[in-house]
C-alpha positions in Angstrom: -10.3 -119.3 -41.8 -12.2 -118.4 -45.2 -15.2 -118.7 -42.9 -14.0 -116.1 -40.4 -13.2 -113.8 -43.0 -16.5 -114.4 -45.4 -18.2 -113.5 -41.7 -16.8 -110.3 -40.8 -16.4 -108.8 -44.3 -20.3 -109.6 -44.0 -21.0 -107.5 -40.7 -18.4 -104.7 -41.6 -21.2 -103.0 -43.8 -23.2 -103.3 -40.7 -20.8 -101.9 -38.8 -20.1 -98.8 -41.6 -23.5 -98.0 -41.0 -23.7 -98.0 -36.9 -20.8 -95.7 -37.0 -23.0 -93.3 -39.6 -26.1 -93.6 -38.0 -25.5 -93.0 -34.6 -26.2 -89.9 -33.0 -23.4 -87.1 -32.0 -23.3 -86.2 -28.4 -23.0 -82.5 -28.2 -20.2 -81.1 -26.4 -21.3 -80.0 -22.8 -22.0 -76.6 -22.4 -21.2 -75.3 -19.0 -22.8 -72.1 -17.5 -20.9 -69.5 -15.9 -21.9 -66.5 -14.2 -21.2 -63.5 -16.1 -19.4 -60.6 -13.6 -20.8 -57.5 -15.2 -18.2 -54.4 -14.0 -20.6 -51.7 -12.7 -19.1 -48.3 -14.5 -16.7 -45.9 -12.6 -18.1 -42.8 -11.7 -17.0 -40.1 -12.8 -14.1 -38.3 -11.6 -14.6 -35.2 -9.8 -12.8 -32.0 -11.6 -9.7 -31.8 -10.1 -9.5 -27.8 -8.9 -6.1 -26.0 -9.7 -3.9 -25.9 -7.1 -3.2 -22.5 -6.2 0.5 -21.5 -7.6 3.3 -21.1 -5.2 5.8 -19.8 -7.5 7.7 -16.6 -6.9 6.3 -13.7 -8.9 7.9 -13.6 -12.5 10.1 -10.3 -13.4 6.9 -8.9 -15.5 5.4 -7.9 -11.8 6.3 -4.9 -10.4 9.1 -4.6 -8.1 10.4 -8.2 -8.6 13.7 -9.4 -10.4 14.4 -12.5 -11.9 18.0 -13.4 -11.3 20.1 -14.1 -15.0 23.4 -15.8 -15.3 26.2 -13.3 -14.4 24.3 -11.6 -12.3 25.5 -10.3 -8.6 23.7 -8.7 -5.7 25.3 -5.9 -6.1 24.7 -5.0 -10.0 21.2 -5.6 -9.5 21.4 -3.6 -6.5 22.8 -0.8 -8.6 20.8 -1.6 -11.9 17.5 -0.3 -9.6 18.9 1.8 -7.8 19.0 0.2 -4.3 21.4 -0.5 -1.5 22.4 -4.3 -1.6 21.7 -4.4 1.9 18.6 -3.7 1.5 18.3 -6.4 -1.0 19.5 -8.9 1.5 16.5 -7.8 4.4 14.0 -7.5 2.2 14.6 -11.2 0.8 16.0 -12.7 3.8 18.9 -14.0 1.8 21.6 -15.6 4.2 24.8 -14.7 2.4 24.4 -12.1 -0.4 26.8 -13.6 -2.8 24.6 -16.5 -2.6 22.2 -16.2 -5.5 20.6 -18.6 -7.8 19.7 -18.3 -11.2 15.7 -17.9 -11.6 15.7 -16.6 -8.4 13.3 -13.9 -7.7 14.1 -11.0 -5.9 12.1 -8.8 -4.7 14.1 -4.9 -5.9 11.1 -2.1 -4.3 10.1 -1.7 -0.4 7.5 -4.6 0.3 4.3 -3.5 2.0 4.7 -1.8 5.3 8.1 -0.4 5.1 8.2 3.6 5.8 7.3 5.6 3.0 6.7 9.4 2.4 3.5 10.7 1.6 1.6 7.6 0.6 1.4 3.8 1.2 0.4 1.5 -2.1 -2.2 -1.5 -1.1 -1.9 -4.6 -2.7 -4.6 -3.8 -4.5 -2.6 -1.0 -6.4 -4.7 1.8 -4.9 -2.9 4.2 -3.8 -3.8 5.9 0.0 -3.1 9.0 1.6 -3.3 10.2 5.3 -6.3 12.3 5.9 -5.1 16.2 6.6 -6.2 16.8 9.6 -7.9 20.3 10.4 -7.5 23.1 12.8 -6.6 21.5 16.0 -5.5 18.4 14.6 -9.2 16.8 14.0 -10.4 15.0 10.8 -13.1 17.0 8.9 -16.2 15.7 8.5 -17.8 15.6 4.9 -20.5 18.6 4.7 -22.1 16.9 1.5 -22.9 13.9 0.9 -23.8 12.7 -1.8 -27.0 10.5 -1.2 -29.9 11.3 -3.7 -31.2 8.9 -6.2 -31.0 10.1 -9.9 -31.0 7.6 -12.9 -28.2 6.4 -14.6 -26.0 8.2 -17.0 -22.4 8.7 -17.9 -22.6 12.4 -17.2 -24.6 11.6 -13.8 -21.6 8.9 -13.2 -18.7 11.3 -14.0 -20.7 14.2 -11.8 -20.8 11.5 -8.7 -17.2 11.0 -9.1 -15.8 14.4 -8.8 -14.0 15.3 -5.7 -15.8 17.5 -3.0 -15.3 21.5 -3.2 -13.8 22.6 -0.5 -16.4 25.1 2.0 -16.8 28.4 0.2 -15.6 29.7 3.4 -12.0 28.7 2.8 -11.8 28.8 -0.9 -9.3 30.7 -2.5 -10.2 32.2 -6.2 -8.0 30.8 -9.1 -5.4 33.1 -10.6 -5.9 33.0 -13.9 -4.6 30.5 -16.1 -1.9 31.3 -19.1 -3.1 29.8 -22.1 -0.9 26.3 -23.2 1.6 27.1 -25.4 2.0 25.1 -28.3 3.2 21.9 -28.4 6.6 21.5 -29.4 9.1 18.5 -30.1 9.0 15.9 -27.4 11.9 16.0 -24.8 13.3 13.8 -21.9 11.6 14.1 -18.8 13.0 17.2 -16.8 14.7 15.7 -13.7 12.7 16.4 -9.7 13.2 19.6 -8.2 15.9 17.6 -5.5 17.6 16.4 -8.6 18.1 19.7 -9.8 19.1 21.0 -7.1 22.5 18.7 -6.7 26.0 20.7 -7.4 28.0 18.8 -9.7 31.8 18.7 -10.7 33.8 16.9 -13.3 35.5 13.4 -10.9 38.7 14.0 -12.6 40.7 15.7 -15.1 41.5 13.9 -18.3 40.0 13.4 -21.9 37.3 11.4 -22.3 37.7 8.6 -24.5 34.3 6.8 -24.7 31.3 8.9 -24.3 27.9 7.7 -23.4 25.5 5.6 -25.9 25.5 2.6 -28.3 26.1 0.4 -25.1 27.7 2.5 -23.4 26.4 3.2 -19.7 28.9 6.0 -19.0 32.2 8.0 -20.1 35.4 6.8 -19.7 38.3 9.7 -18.9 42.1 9.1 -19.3 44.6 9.9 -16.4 47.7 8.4 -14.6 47.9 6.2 -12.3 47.1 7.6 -8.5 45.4 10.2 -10.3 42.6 11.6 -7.5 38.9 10.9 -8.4 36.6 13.2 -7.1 33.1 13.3 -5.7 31.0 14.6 -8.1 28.1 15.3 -5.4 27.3 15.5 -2.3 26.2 12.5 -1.0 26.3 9.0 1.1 28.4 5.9 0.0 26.1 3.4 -0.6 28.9 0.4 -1.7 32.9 0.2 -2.1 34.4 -2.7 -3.1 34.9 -4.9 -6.2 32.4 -6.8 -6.0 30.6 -6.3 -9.7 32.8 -7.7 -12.2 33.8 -5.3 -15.1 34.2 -2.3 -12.4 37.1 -3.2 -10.9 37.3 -1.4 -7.9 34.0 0.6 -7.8 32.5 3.3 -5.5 29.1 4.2 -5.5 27.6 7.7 -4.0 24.1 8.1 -3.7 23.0 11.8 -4.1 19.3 11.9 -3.9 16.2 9.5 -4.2 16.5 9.2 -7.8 20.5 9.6 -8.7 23.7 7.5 -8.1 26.9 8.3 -9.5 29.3 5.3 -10.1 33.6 5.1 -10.0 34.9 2.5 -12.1 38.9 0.6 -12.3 40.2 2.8 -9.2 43.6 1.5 -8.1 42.6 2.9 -4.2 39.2 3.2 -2.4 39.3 6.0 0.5 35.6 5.9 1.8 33.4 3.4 3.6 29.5 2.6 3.0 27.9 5.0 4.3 29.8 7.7 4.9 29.3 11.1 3.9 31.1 12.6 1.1 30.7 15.9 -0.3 31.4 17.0 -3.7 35.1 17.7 -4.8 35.7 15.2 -2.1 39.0 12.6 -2.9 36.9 9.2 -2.9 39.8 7.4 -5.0 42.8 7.0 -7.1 43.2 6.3 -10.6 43.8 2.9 -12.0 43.5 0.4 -14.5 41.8 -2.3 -12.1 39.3 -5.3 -14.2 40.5 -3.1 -17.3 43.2 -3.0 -19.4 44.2 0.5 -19.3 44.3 3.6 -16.5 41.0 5.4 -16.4 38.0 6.3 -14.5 34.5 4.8 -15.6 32.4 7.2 -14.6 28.4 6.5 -14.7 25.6 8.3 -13.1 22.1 6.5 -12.9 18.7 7.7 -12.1 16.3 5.6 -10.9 18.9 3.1 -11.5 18.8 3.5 -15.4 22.0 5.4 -16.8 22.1 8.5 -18.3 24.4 11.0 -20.1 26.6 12.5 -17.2 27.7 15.4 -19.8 23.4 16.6 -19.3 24.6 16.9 -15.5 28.1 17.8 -15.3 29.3 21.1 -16.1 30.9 22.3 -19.5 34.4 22.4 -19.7 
């Protein structure tokens, strides 16, 4: 046994130095193909897509529809007839309207118009007047020579024709501008002037127009008449605007609209014909809390002081 053990403790240095010797196998190394990811193109603008939304109230003859709001007030707040409203937006049921609607409040393109159609392009085009015998003129002048540029060339160019010297009238001469004075509201149109008016009904007034205000309010009893203030067509009855009550509207001219507010009785239909003096209504305290008549007259839909219209009293 001591033998055995005398024998391996003698090859055990032996053996130490095999182990320390021998040479390390490096770890295999495998090759892989490397994928190398081409790079994306680039991606092609994207171009805007052209907008489909409604125009915004900024553009001319468009409305954008506000919480509270019915046909009919906007209707009246421009000056329009609510049926029109409903043709020229093709609205199904006119009490149907959504907030941020847009409606469109002025005659679209192609509807009949006096005296001039606008173009989309905002340039505004009248008829030619035809000449004796119902024939277009010709232009005698034109103006086709080549001259450099200048402003005063440019402003010469743009200067309308003269008429033949044939069928020129002279001038009368002109009075010399008076001085210019304070600045004053715009005088109403000839038509405008022209409309008769009379007070709608007898009574104090109460609340005159301003500070928020868009009329006068006049005291009275119950059944009390109300009166036509013009000449005119109804353009609504009914109670369909909410603060008004029961609410007639006459439409006098292009530009004016008188307004009845909290009658207790309506006695005229849309578009009828009224004339001033007229009975329209009675009295009454209807979407208020006392008897009196509202009374409002708008032009071009904005409202103004009836006492500049009506007559003293």
């Amino acid at each position: 046994m001591k033998k055995a053990r005398l024998v391996f403790l003698a090859a055990l240095p032996v053996l130490i130095a095999a182990c320390t010797t021998a040479p390390r196998q490096p770890a295999p190394v495998i090759d892989r193909p490397v994928t190398v990811k081409p790079p994306e193109p680039p991606k092609p603008a994207t171009q805007p897509m052209p907008s489909t939304a409604a125009p915004k109230q900024s553009e001319r003859g468009y409305y954008t529809v506000r919480k509270g709001d019915t046909l009919i007030q906007i209707a009246l707040d421009f000056g329009q007839n609510y049926r029109d409203l409903v043709a020229w937006n093709n609205l199904a049921n006119p009490n149907d309207i959504k907030v941020d609607q847009v409606l469109r409040v002025l005659p679209p393109e192609g509807a009949a118009q006096t005296g001039s159609v606008a173009t989309s392009s905002g340039v505004e085009v009248r008829p030619l007047t035809p000449g004796p015998g119902g024939a277009v003129p010709n232009k005698t002048t034109p103006k086709g020579d080549k001259r450099p540029y200048s402003e005063s060339a440019l402003a010469e160019l743009q200067k309308p024709e003269a008429p033949p010297a044939a069928t020129a009238t002279p001038r009368p001469e002109q009075a010399k501008p008076a001085e210019k004075g304070p600045e004053t509201a715009p005088v109403p149109a000839t038509e405008d002037e022209n409309i008769a008016w009379v007070w709608p009904a007898e009574g104090k007034i109460i609340s005159h127009f301003g500070e928020g205000k868009r009329g006068i309010d006049i005291a009275g009893k119950m059944g009390q008449p109300v009166l036509a203030a013009g000449s005119g067509k109804v353009l609504y009855a009914g109670s369909g605007i909410r603060g008004y009550g029961n609410l007639v509207i006459v439409k006098h001219s292009n530009n004016l609209l008188s307004a009845y507010a909290h009658n207790k009785t309506i006695f005229v239909k849309e578009d009828q014909n009224v004339t001033k003096g007229q009975k329209i209504a009675e009295m009454g305290n209807s979407d208020s809390d006392e008897v009196k008549l509202h009374f409002e007259i708008r032009q071009q839909g904005k409202p103004v002081d009836p006492s500049k219209f009506l007559p003293s009293r």
